[in-house]
C-alpha positions as CSV (number, residue, x, y, z in Angstrom):
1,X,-23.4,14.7,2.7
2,X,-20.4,12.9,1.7
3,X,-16.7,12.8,2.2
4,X,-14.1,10.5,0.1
5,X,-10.7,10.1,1.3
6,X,-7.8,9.2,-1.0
7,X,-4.0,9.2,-1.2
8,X,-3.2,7.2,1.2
9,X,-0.4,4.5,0.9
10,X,3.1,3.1,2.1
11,X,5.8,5.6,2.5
12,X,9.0,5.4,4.2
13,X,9.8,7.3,7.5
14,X,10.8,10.9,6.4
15,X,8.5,10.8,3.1
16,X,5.7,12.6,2.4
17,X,2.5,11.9,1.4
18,X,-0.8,14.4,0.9
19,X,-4.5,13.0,1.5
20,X,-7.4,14.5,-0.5
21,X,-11.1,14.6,0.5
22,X,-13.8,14.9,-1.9
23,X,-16.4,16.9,-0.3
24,X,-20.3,17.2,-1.4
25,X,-23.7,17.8,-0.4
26,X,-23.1,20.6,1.7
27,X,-21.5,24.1,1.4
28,X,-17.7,23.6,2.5
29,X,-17.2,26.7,3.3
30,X,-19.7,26.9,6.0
31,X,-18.4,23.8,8.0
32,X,-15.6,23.1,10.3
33,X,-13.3,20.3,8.3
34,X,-11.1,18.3,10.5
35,X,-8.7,14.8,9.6
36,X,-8.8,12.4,12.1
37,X,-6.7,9.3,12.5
38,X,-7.1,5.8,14.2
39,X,-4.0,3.1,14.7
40,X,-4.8,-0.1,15.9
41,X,-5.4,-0.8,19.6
42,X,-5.7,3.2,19.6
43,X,-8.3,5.8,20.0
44,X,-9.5,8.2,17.6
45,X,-7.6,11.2,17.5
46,X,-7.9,14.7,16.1
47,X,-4.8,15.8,14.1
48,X,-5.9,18.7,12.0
49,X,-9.2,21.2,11.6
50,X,-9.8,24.2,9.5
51,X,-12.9,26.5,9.6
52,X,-13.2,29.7,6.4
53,X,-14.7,31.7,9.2
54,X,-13.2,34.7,10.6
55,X,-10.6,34.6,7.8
56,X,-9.6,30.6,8.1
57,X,-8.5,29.1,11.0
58,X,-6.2,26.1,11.4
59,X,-5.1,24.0,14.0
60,X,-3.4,21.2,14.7
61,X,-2.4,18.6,17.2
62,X,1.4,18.4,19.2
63,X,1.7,15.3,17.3
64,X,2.0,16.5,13.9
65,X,2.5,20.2,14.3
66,X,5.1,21.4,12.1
67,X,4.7,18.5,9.6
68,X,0.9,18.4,8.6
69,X,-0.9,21.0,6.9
70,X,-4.6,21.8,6.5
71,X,-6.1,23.1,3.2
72,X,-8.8,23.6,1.8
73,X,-10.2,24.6,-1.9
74,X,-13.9,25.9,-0.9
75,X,-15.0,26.4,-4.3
76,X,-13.7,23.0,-5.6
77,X,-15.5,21.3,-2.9
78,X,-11.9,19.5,-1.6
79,X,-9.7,19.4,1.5
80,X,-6.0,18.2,2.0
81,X,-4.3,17.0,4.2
82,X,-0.4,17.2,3.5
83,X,1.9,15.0,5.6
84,X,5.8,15.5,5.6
85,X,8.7,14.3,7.7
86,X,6.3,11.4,8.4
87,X,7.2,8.8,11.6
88,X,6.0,5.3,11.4
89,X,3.6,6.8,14.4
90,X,1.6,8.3,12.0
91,X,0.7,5.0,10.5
92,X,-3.0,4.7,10.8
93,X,-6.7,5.2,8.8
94,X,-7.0,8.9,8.2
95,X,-10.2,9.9,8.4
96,X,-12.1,13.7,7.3
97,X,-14.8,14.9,8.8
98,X,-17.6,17.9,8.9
99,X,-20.5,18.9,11.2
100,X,-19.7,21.8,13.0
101,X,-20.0,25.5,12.1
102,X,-17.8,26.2,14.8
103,X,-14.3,25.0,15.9
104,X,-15.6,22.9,19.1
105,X,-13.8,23.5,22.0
106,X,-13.5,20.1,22.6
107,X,-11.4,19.3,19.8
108,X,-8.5,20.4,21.7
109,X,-8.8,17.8,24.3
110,X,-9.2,15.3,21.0
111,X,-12.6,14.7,21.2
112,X,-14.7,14.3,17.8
113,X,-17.7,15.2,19.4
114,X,-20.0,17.2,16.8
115,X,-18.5,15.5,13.7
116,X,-21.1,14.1,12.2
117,X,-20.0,13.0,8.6
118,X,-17.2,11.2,8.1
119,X,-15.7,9.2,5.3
120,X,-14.3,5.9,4.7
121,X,-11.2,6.9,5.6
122,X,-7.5,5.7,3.8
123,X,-5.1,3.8,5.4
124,X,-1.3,5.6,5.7
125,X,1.6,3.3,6.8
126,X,4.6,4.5,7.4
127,X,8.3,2.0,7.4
128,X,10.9,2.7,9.4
């Protein structure tokens, strides 16, 4: 299994940017994808997860609800991540991940419990 992040950079508060991740070793379209993020001094936090079952589901944290949105391109093997009206609170490494077949219930309380494959991750930074 592995998952390469990209797209990541410096954008100004109100830009936009969109995150990729390469996906492989594993049929996407079985497994829960979800972006993470970590700022400095910060826990890990769940900001967005998508599952193909039961006709897609998406989800998102209060944080960037309304701004981020999930995609994913199951037959391409890739997952996106786009980011608008971003706040230099987003600023962190973004992180995807897999593991689950399942949306875990405890991703709602932000826990990443059950994702076992992550990537690298990219850092996004965000001026005010």
């Amino acid at each position: 299994v592995q998952l390469v992040e990209s797209g990541g950079g410096l954008v100004q508060a109100g830009g936009s940017l969109r995150l990729s991740c390469a996906t492989s070793g594993f049929t996407l379209s079985v497994y829960v994808i979800g972006w993470f993020r970590q700022a400095p001094g910060k826990e890990r936090e769940g900001v967005a997860v998508s599952s193909s079952r039961d006709g897609g589901s998406t989800y998102y944290s209060d944080a960037v609800k309304g701004r981020f949105t999930i995609s994913r391109d199951n037959e391409k093997n890739m997952v996106y991540l786009q980011m608008d009206n971003l706040k230099p609170e987003d600023t962190a490494v973004y992180y995807c991940a897999t593991g689950p077949r399942y949306i875990p219930s405890r991703w709602f309380d932000g826990s990443s419990d059950g994702f076992g494959y992550w990537g690298q991750g990219t850092q996004v930074t965000v001026s005010s």
